[in-house]
C-alpha positions as CSV (number, residue, x, y, z in Angstrom):
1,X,23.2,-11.8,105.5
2,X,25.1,-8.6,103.9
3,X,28.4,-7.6,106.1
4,X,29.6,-4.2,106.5
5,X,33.3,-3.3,105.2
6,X,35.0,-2.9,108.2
7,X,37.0,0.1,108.8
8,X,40.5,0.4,108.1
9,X,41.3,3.7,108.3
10,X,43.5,2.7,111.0
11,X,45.8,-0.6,110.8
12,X,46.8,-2.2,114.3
13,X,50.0,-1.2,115.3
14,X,51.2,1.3,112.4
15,X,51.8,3.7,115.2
16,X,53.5,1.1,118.0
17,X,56.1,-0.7,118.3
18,X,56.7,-4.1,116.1
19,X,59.4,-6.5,116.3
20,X,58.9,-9.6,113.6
21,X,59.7,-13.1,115.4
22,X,62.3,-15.5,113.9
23,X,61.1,-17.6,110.8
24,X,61.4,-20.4,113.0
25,X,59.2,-19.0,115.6
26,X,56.9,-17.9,113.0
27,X,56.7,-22.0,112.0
28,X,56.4,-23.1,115.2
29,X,53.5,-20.3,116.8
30,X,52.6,-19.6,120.3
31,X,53.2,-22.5,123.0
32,X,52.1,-22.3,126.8
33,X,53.9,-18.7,126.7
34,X,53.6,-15.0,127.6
35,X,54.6,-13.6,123.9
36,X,56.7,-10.3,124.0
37,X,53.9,-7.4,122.8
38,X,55.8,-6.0,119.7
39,X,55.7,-9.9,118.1
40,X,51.9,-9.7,118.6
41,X,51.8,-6.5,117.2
42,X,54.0,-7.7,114.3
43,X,51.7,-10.3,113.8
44,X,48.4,-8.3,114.0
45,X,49.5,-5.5,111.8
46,X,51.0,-8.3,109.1
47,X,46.9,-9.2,109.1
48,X,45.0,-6.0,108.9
49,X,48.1,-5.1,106.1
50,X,47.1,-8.3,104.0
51,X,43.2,-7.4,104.5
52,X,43.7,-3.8,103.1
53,X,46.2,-5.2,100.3
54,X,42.9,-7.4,99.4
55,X,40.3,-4.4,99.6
56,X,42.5,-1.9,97.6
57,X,43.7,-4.3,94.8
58,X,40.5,-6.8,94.9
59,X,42.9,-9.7,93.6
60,X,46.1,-9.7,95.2
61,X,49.7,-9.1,93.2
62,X,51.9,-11.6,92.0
63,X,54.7,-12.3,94.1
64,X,57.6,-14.9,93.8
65,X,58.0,-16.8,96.9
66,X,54.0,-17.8,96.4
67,X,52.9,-21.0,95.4
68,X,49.9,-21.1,92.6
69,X,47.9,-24.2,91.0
70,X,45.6,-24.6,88.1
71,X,43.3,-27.6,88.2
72,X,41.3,-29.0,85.3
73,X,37.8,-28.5,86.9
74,X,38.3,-25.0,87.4
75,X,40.1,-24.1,90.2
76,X,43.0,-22.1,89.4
77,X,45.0,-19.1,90.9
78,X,44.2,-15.4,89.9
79,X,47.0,-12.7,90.7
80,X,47.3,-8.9,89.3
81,X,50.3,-8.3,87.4
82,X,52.7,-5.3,87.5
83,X,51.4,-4.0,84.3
84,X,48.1,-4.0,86.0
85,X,46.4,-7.0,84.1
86,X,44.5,-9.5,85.8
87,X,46.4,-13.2,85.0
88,X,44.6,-16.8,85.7
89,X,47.4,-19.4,86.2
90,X,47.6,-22.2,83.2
91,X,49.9,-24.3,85.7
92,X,51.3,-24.6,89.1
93,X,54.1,-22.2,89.4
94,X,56.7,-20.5,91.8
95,X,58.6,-17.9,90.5
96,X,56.7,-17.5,87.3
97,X,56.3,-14.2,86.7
98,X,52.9,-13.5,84.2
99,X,54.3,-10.6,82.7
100,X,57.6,-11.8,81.2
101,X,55.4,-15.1,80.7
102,X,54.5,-13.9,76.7
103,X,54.4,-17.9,75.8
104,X,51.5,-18.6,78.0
105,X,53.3,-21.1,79.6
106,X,52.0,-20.8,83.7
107,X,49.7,-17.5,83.0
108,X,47.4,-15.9,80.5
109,X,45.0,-12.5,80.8
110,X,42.0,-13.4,82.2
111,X,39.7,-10.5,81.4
112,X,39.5,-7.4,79.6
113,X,43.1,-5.4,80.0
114,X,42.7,-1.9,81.1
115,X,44.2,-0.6,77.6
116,X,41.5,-2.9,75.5
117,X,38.5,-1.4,77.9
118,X,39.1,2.3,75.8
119,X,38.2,0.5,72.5
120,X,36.9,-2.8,73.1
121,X,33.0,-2.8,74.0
122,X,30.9,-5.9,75.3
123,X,29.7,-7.6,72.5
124,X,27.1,-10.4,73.9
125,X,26.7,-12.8,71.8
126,X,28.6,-11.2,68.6
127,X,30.3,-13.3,66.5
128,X,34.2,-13.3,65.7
129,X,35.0,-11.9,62.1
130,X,31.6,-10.0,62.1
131,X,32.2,-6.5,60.6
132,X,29.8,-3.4,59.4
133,X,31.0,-1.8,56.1
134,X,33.9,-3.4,55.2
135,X,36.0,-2.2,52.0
136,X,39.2,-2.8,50.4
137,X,40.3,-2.5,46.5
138,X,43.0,-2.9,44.8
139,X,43.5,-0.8,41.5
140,X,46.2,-2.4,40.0
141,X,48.4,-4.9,41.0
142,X,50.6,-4.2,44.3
143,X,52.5,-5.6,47.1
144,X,50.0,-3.2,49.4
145,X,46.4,-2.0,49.9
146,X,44.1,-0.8,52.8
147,X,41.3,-1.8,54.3
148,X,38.9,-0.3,56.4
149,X,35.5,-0.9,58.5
150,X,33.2,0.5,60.9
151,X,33.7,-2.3,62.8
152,X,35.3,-5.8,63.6
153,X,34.9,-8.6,65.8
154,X,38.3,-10.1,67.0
155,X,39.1,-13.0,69.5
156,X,42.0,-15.4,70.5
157,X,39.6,-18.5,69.6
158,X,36.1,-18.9,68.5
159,X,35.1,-19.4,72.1
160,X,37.3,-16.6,73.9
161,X,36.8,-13.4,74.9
162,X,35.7,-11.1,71.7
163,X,36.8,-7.1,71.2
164,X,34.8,-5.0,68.7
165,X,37.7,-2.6,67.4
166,X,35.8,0.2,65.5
167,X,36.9,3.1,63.4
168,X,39.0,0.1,62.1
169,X,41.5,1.6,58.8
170,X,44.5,-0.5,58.5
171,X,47.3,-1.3,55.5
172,X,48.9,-4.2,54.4
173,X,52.4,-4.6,52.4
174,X,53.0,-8.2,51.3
175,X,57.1,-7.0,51.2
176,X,57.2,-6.8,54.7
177,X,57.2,-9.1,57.7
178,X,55.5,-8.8,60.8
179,X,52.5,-6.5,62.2
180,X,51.4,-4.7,58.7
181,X,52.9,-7.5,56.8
182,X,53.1,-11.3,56.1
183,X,53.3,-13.5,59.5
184,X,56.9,-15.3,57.7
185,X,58.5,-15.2,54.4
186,X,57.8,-14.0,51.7
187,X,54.1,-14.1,49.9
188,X,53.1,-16.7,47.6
189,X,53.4,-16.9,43.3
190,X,50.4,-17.0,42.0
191,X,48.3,-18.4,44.9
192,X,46.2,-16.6,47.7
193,X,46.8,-15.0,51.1
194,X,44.4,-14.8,54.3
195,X,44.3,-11.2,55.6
196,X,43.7,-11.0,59.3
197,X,42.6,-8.3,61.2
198,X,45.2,-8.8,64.5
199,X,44.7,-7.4,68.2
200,X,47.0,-6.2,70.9
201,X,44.8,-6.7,74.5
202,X,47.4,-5.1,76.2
203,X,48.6,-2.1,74.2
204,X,44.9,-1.9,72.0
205,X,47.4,-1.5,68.8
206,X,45.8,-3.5,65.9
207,X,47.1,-4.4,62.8
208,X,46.5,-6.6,59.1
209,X,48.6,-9.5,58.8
210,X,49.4,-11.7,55.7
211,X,50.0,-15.5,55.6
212,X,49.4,-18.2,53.0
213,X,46.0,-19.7,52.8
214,X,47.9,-23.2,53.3
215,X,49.1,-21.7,56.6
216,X,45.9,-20.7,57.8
217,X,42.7,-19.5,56.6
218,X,40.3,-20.4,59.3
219,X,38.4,-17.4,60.8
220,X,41.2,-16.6,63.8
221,X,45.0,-17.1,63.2
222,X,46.6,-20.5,63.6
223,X,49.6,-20.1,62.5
224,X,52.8,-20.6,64.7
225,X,54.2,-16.4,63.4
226,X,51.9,-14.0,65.3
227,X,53.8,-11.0,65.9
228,X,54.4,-10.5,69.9
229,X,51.6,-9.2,72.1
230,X,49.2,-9.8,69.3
231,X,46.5,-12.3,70.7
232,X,43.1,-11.3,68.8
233,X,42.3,-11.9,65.3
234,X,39.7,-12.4,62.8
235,X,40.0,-13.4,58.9
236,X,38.9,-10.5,57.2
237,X,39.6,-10.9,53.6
238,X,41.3,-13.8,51.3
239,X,43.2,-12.6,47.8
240,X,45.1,-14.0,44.9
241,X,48.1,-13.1,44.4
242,X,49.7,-12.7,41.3
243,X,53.2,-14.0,39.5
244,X,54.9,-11.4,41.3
245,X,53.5,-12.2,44.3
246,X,51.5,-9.0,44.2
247,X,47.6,-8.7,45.1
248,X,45.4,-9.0,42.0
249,X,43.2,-6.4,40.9
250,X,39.9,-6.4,42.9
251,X,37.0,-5.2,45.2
252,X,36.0,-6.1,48.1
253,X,32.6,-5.1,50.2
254,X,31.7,-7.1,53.4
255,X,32.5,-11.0,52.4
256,X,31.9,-10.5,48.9
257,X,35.3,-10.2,46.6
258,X,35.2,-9.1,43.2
259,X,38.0,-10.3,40.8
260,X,38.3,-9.9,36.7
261,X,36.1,-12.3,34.6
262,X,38.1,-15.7,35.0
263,X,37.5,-18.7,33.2
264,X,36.5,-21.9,34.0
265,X,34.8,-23.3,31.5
266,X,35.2,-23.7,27.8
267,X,33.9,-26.8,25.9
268,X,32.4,-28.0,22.8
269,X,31.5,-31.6,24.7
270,X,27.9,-32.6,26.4
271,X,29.1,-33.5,30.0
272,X,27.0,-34.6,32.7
273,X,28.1,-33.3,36.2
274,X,32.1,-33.3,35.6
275,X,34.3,-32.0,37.9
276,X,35.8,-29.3,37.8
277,X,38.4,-27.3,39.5
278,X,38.2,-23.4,41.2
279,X,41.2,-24.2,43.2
280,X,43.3,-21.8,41.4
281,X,40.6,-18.7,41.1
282,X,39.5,-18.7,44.1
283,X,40.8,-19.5,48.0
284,X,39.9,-22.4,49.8
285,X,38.0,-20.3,52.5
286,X,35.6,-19.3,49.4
287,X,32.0,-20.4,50.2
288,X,30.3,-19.0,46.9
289,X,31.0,-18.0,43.6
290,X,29.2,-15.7,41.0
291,X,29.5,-14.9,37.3
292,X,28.6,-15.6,33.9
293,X,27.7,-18.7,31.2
294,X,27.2,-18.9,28.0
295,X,25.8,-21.5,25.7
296,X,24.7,-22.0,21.6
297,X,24.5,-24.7,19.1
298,X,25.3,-24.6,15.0
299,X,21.9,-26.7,14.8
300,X,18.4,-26.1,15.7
301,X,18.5,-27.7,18.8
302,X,18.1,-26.9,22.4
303,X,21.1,-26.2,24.3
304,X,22.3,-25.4,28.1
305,X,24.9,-25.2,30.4
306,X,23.8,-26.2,34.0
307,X,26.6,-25.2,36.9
308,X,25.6,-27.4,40.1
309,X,27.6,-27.7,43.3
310,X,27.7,-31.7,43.7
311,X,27.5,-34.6,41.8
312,X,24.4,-34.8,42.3
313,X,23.3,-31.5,41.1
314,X,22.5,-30.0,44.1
315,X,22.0,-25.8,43.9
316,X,22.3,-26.4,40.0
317,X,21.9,-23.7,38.1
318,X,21.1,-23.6,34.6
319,X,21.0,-21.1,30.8
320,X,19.1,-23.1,28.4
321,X,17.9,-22.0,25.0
322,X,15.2,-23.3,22.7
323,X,15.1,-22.3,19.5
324,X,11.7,-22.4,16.9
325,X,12.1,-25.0,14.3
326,X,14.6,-24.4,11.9
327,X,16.3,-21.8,13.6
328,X,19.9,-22.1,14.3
329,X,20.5,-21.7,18.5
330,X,21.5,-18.8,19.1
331,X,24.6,-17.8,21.6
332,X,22.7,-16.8,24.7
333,X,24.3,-15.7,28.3
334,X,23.3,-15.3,31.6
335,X,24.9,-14.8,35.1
336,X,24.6,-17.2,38.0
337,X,25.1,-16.0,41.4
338,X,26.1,-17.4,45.1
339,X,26.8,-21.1,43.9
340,X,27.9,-23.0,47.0
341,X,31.0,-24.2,47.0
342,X,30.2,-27.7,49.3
343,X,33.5,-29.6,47.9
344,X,36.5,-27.3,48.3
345,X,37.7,-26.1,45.1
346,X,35.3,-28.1,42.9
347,X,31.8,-27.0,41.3
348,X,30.2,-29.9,38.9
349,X,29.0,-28.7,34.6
350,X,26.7,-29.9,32.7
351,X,26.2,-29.7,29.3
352,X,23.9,-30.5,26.6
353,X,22.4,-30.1,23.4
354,X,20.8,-32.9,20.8
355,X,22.4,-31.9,17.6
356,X,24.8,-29.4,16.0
357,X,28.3,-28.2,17.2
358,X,27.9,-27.5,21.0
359,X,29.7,-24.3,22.3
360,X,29.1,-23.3,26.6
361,X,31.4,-21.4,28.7
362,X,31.4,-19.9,32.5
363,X,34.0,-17.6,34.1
364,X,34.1,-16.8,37.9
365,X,33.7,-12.5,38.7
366,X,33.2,-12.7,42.4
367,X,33.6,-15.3,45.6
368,X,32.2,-15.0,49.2
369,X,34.2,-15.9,52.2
């Protein structure tokens, strides 16, 4: 049955006289007694004060002398902050206050924060790192480079709460440290870094940061150096880096990264599903690769190359050439796009021709993450 809000224009007592009781009186309540009227109308007005505390703030505020729980199933303590966030408790606590609690320790947010409702939408069922028109090139090589998007999906975990920051243009200076910057240190020689695209609930600032894949390259942060206040983030690109530790030269578009022609493959040998290593072209988050073989023969044989991405020869894909009788094979190439990588690092080659001087090669122009 629907209630009506009661009216509370007035509170009991505002206008009379009040006197509070002792604390131990308070403890111990009425006995067979006539109570003095100003500790009644202490005690009603303390009541209709709490009720209109309730209606005004819908969850109460934080305050020191209460005692708050958290329980595994579910139950747990809700309070309003001063900043004016809503925090659910992570463990029972006195005297914990959620604001200065930036470790998570007894408190986190629990739900949108004012400042994230002004660019943060509801997303449904979006997905974290999902992004419309994503760019970022680098010219020549440098410590720095920008990104930008129409949008991108951020969140603290791949089951938390997700923020759609939009408009999203944003620099990155692998000199620096912090928001902007790499999370610690300095950036690697010759190896790769994760870019993430970082989030602020509580101020809405957003930022790129820097770490090395080998400290996290998953698609949210999980490394122990996100920059304070930051809680949101989403893998948004992964680059090689250079001997100077400086981004290579590159394009990116969405997930797909363009790099120079790099070589992985130069042989003379028939092989039949080798191994062979990416590890050093291309991140570890990489999920395909694209670019070019080559193949030929000094006899008049058939030749091919076959790229495959397991043993077993599983997505192979193959440049064969057959040449008439009596005619010399001649050096043919072809490209070969979006090869799973299902073995991190490793892609399997296959070789072959039945006479003559064998001659294949394959270089790597572009990875997904």
């Amino acid at each position: 049955m629907e209630t009506s809000k009661p009216d509370y224009t007035y509170l009991w007592s505002s206008g009379g006289a009040i006197v509070a009781p002792s604390n131990t009186k308070i403890q111990t309540g009425w006995t067979a007694e006539v109570p003095p009227f100003q500790w009644e109308n202490w005690s009603q007005n303390r009541q209709d004060n709490a009720i209109l505390h309730l209606f005004q703030k819908g969850i109460s505020e934080w305050d020191a002398a209460s005692n708050y729980y958290f329980t595994t199933n579910g139950v747990r303590s809700y309070v309003q902050g001063s900043d004016g966030n809503i925090y659910v408790a992570t463990a029972d606590s006195v005297g914990q206050n959620p604001v200065t609690d930036t470790t998570d320790t007894y408190w986190k947010i629990a739900f949108v924060t004012p400042a994230a409702l002004v660019t943060a939408q509801s997303l449904g069922g979006a997905a974290v790192g999902e992004s419309k028109n994503l760019r970022m090139s680098v010219a020549t090589a440098a410590a720095t480079a920008s990104l930008a998007a129409d949008s991108v999906v951020v969140s603290s975990a791949l089951n938390g709460l997700p923020y759609k920051l939009t408009s999203v243009s944003k620099s990155i200076n692998l000199a620096t440290t912090g928001a902007g910057g790499m999370d610690t240190g300095i950036a690697p020689v010759s190896g790769f870094v994760s870019l993430y695209l970082i989030y602020n609930p509580t101020t809405a600032a957003s930022a790129l940061l820097a770490c090395n894949q080998t400290t996290s390259s998953g698609t949210v942060y999980s490394g122990a150096n996100m920059p304070a206040g930051y809680t949101a983030s989403a893998l948004v690109s992964a680059w090689p880096t250079n001997a100077s530790s400086q981004l290579v030269v590159g394009a990116q578009v969405g997930r797909d990264i363009g790099i120079a022609p790099t070589s992985i493959v130069s042989t003379t040998v028939n092989q039949t599903n080798s191994a062979i290593s990416i590890a050093s072209i291309v991140p570890l988050i990489a999920k395909s690769i694209s670019g070019t073989m080559t193949c030929s023969s000094t006899a008049s044989a058939g030749v091919s190359i076959s790229l495959a991405s397991t043993a077993a020869s599983v997505g192979g894909q193959t440049l064969s050439v057959s040449p008439p009788s009596g005619v010399v094979a001649p050096l043919v190439g072809g490209v070969y796009s979006r090869l799973n990588i299902i073995e991190t690092g490793v892609i399997y080659l296959s070789t072959a021709t039945s006479s003559g001087a064998l001659s294949s090669t394959a270089n790597i122009s572009e990875y997904t993450i």
